[in-house]
C-alpha atoms as a printed R data frame, in Angstrom:
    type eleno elety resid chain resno       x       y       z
1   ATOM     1    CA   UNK     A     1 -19.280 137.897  14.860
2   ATOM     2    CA   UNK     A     2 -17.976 134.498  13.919
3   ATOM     3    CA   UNK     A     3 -18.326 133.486  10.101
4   ATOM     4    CA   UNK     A     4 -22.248 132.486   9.105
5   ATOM     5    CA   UNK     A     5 -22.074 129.489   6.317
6   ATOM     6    CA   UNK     A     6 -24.963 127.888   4.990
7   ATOM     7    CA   UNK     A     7 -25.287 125.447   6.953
8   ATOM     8    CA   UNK     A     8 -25.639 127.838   9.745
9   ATOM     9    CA   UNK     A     9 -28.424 129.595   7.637
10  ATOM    10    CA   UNK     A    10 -30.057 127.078   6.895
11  ATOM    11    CA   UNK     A    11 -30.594 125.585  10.386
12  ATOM    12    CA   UNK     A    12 -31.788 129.268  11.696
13  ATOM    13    CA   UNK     A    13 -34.162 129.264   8.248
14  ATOM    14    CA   UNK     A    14 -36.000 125.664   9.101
15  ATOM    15    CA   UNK     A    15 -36.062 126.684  12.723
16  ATOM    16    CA   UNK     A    16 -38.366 129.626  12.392
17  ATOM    17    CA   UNK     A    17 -40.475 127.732   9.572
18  ATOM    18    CA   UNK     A    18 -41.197 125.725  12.390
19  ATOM    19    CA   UNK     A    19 -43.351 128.253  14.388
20  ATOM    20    CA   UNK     A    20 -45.223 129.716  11.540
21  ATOM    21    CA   UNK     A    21 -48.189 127.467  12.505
22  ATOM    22    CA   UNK     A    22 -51.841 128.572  10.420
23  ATOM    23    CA   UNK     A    23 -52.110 132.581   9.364
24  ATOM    24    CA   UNK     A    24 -54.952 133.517   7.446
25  ATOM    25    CA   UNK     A    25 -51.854 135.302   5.043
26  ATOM    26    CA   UNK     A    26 -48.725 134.588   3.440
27  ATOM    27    CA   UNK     A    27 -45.614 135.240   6.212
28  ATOM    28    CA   UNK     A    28 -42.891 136.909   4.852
29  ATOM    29    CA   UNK     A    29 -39.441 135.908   5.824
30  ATOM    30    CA   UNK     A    30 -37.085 139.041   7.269
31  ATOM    31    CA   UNK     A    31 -33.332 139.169   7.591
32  ATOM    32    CA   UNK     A    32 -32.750 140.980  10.406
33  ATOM    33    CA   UNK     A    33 -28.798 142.377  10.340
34  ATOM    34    CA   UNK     A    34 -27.902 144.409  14.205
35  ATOM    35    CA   UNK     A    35 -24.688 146.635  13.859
36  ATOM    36    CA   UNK     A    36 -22.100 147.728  16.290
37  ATOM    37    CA   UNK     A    37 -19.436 150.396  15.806
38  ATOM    38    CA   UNK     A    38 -20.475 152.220  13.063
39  ATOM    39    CA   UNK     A    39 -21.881 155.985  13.570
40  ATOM    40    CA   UNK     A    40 -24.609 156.163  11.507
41  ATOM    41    CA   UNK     A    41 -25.127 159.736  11.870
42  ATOM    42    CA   UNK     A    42 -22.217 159.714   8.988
43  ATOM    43    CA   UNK     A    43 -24.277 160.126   5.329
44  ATOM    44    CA   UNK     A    44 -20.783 157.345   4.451
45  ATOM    45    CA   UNK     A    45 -21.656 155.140   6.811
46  ATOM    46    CA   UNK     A    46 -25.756 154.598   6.163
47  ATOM    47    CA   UNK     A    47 -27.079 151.808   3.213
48  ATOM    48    CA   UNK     A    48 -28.784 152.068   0.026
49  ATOM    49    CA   UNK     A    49 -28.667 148.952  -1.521
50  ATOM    50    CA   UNK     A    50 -30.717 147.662  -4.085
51  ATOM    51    CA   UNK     A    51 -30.216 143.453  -4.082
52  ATOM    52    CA   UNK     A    52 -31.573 141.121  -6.540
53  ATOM    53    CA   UNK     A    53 -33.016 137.765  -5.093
54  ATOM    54    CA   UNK     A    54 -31.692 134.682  -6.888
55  ATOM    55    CA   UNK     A    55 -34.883 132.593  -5.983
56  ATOM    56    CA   UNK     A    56 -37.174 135.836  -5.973
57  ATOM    57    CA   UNK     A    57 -39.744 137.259  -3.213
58  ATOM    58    CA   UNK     A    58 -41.957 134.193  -3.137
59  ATOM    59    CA   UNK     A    59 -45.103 136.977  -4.221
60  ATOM    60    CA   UNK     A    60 -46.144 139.114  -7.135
61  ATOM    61    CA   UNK     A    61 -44.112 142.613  -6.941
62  ATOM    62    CA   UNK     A    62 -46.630 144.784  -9.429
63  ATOM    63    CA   UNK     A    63 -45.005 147.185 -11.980
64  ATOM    64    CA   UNK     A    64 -46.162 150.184 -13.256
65  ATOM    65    CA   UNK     A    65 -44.673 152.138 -16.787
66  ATOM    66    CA   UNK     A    66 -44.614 155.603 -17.679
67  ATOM    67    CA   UNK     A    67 -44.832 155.562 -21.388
68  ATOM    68    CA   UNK     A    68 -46.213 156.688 -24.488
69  ATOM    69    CA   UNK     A    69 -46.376 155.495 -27.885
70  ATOM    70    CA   UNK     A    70 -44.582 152.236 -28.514
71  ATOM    71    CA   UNK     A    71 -42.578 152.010 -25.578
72  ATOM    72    CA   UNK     A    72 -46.252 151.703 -23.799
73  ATOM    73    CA   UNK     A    73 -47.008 148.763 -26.077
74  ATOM    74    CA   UNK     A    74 -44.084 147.236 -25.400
75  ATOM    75    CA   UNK     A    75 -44.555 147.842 -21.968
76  ATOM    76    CA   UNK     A    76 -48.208 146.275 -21.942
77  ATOM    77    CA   UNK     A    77 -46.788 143.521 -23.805
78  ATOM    78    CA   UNK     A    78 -44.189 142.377 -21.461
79  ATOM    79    CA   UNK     A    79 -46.849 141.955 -18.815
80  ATOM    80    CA   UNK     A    80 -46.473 145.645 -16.538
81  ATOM    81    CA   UNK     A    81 -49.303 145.846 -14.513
82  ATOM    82    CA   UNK     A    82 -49.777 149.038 -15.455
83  ATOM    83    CA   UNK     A    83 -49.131 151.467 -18.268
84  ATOM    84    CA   UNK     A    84 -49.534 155.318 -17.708
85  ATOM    85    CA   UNK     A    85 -49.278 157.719 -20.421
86  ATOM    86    CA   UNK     A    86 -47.495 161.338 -19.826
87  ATOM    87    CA   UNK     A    87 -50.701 162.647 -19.640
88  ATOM    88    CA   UNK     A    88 -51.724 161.081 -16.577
89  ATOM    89    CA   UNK     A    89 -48.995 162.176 -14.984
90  ATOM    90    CA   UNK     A    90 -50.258 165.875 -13.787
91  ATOM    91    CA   UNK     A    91 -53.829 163.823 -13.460
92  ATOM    92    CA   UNK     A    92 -52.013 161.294 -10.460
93  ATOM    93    CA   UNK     A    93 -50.774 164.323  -9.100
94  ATOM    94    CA   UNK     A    94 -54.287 166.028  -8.613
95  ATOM    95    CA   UNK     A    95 -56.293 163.018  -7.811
96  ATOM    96    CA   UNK     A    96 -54.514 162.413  -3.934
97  ATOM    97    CA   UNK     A    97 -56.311 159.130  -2.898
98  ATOM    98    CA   UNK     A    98 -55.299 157.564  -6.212
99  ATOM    99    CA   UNK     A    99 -51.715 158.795  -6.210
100 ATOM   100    CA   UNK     A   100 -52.003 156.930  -2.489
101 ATOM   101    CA   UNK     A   101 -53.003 153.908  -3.850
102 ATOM   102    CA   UNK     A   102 -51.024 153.181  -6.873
103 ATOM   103    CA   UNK     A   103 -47.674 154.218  -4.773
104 ATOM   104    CA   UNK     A   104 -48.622 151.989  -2.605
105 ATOM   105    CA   UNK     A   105 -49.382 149.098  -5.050
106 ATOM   106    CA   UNK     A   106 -46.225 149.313  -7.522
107 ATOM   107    CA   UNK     A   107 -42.599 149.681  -7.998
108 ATOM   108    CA   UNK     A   108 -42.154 152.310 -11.081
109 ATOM   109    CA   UNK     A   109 -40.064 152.325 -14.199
110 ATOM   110    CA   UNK     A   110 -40.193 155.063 -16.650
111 ATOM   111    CA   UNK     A   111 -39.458 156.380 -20.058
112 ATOM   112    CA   UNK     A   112 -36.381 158.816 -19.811
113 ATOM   113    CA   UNK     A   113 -38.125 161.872 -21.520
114 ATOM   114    CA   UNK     A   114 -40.686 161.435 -18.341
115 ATOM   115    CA   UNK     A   115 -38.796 162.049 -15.501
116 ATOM   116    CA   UNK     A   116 -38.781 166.045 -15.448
117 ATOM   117    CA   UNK     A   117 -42.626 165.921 -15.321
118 ATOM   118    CA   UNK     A   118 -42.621 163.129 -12.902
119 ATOM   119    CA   UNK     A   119 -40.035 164.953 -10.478
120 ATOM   120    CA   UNK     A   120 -42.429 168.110 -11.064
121 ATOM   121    CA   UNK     A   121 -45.834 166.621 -10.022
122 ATOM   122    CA   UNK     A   122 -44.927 163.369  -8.379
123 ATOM   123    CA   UNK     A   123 -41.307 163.115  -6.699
124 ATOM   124    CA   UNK     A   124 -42.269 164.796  -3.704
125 ATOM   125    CA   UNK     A   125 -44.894 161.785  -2.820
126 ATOM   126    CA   UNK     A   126 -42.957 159.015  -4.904
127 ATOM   127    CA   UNK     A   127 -39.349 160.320  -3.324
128 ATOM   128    CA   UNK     A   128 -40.185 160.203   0.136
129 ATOM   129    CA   UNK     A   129 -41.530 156.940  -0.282
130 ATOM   130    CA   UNK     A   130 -38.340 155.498  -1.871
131 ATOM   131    CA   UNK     A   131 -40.659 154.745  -4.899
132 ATOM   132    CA   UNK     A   132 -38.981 156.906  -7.561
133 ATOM   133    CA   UNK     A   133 -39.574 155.462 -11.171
134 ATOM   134    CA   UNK     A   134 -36.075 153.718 -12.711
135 ATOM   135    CA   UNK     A   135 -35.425 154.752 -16.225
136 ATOM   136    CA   UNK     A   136 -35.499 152.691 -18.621
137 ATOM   137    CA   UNK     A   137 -33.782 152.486 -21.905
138 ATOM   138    CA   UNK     A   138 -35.291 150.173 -25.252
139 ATOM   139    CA   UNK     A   139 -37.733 147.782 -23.579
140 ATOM   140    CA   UNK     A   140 -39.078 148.293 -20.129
141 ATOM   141    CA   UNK     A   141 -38.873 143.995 -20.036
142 ATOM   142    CA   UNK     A   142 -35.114 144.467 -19.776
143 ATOM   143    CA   UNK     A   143 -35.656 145.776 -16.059
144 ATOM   144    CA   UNK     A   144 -39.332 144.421 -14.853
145 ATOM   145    CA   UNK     A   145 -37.691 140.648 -14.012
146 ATOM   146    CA   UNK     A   146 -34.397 142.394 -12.086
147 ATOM   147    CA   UNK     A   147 -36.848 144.830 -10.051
148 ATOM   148    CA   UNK     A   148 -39.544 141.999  -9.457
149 ATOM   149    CA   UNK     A   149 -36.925 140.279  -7.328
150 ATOM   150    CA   UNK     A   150 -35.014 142.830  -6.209
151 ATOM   151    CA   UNK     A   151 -34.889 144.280  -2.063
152 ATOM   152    CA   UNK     A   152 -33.780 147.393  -0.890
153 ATOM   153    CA   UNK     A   153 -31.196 147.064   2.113
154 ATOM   154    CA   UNK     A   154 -31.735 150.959   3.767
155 ATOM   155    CA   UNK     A   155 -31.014 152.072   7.014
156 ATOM   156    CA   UNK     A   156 -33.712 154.158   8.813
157 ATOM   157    CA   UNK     A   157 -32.810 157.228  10.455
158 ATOM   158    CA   UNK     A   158 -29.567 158.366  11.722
159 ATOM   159    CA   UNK     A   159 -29.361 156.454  14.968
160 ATOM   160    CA   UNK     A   160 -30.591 152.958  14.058
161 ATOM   161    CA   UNK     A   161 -28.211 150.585  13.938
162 ATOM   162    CA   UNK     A   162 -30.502 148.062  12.349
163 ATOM   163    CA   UNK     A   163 -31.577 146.430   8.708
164 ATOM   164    CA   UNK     A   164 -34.598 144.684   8.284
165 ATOM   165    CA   UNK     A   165 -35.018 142.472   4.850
166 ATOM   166    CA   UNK     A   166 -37.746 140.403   2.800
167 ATOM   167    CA   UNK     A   167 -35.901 137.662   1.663
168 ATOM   168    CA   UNK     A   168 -39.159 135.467   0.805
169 ATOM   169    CA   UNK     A   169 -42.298 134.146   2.115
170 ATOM   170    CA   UNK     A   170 -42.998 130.766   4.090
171 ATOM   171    CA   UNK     A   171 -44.013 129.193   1.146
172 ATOM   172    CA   UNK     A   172 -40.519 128.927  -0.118
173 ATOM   173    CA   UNK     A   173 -38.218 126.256   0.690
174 ATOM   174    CA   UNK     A   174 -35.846 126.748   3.266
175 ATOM   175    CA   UNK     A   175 -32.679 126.271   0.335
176 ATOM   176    CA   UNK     A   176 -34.254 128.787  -1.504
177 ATOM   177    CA   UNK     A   177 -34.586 131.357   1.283
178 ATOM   178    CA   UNK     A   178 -30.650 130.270   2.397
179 ATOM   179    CA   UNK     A   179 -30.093 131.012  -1.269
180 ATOM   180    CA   UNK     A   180 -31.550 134.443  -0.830
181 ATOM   181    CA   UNK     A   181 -30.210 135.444   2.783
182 ATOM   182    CA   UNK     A   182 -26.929 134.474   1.092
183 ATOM   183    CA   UNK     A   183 -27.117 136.987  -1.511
184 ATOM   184    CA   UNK     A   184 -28.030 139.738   0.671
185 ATOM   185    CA   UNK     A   185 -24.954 139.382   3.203
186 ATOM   186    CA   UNK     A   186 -22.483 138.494   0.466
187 ATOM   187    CA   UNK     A   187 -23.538 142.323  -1.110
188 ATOM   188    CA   UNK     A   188 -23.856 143.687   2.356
189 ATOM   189    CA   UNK     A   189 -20.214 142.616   3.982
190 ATOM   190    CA   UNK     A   190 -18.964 144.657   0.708
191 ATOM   191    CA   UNK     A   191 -19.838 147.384   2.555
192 ATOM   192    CA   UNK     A   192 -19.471 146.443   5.852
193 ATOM   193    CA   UNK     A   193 -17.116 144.523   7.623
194 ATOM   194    CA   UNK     A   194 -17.725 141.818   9.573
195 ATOM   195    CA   UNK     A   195 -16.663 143.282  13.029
196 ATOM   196    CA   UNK     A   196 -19.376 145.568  12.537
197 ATOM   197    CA   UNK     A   197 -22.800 142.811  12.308
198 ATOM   198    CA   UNK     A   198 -23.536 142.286  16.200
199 ATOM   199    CA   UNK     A   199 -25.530 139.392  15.503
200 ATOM   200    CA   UNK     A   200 -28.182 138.225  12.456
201 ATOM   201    CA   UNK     A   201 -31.942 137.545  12.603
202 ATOM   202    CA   UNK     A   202 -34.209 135.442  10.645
203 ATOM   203    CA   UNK     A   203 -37.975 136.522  11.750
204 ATOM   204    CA   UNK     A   204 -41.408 135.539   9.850
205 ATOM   205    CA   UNK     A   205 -44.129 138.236  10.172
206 ATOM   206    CA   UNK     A   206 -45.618 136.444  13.338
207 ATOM   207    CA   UNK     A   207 -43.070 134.522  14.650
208 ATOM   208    CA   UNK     A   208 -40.160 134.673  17.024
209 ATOM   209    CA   UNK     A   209 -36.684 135.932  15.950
210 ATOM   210    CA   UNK     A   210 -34.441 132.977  15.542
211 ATOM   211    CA   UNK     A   211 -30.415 133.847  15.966
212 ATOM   212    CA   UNK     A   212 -28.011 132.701  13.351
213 ATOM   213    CA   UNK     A   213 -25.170 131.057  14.598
């Protein structure tokens, strides 16, 4: 497809603001990448990518700790939403509706010494949900900003030849979301070339696709 430049973005970006009319909830904004020519059947060929935002999601990504001791104070301190100890790890595991919940609800770091019990009694949930805790080494603050604004670019299934993004909410202004969009194709044409994007997307949650370019 033919270079996208911010300019470009940006017109696509106002143009679907336009139709997101009165919800009764917060749109988000979705980047919506279509490929051509790559087999995705090939493990080399799918994406895993893990983007920071550089004007954040627009909305409050909760984070939960797995700590004891002082790294759990710390923890508390830096403002996680939640703090569990090791010995509510096997606990989680038992209790299914709660496990449900709280994957649901959070993004995950963890003490180092606590991943063998969580793998043991909680990858198989937290895993298949893409939700696995991220270690974390000194203070857990170090990571809690990067993952509260970070997106995870992953393609879905072996056949689908198709990304689909948050880059922000409606409440955001359109530079901001430009800013963001930006950030995610600059990271994803590192891995792709540009032959191989049949055409870009910008979608809220109720409105029409608008074409970039």
């Amino acid at each position: 497809m033919a270079p996208i430049n911010n300019d470009t973005l940006l017109k696509a970006v106002e143009q679907a603001l336009e139709g997101k009319g009165s919800k009764k909830f917060i749109q988000t904004v979705e980047l919506i990448v279509n490929f051509r020519g790559l087999d995705f059947t090939k493990p080399e060929n799918r994406l895993n990518l893990e983007i920071p935002l550089p004007k954040g999601r627009g909305k409050q990504v909760k984070i939960a700790v797995f700590a004891d001791g002082q790294a759990a104070s710390d923890a508390k301190k830096a403002g996680a939403d939640a703090v569990f100890g090791s010995d509510q790890i096997e606990k989680l595991a038992k209790n299914k509706a709660e496990l449900k919940k709280v994957v649901k609800e959070y993004s995950f770091l963890a003490e180092p010494k606590l991943m063998v019990s969580i793998g043991k009694n909680l990858g198989q949930v937290l895993g298949t949900r893409g939700k696995m805790p991220k270690p974390f080494a000194g203070k857990a603050s170090d990571l809690m900003d990067r993952i509260r604004r970070t997106v995870v670019v992953r393609t879905k299934g072996k056949y689908m030849p198709v990304i689909h993004v948050p880059v922000g909410t409606e409440e955001m202004s359109p530079n901001d979301l430009m800013e963001n969009i930006s950030a995610v194709l600059e990271l994803l044409k590192t891995k792709v070339n540009d032959a191989n994007i049949k055409n870009i997307y910008i979608k809220l949650t109720m409105g029409e696709p608008v074409k970039v370019g």
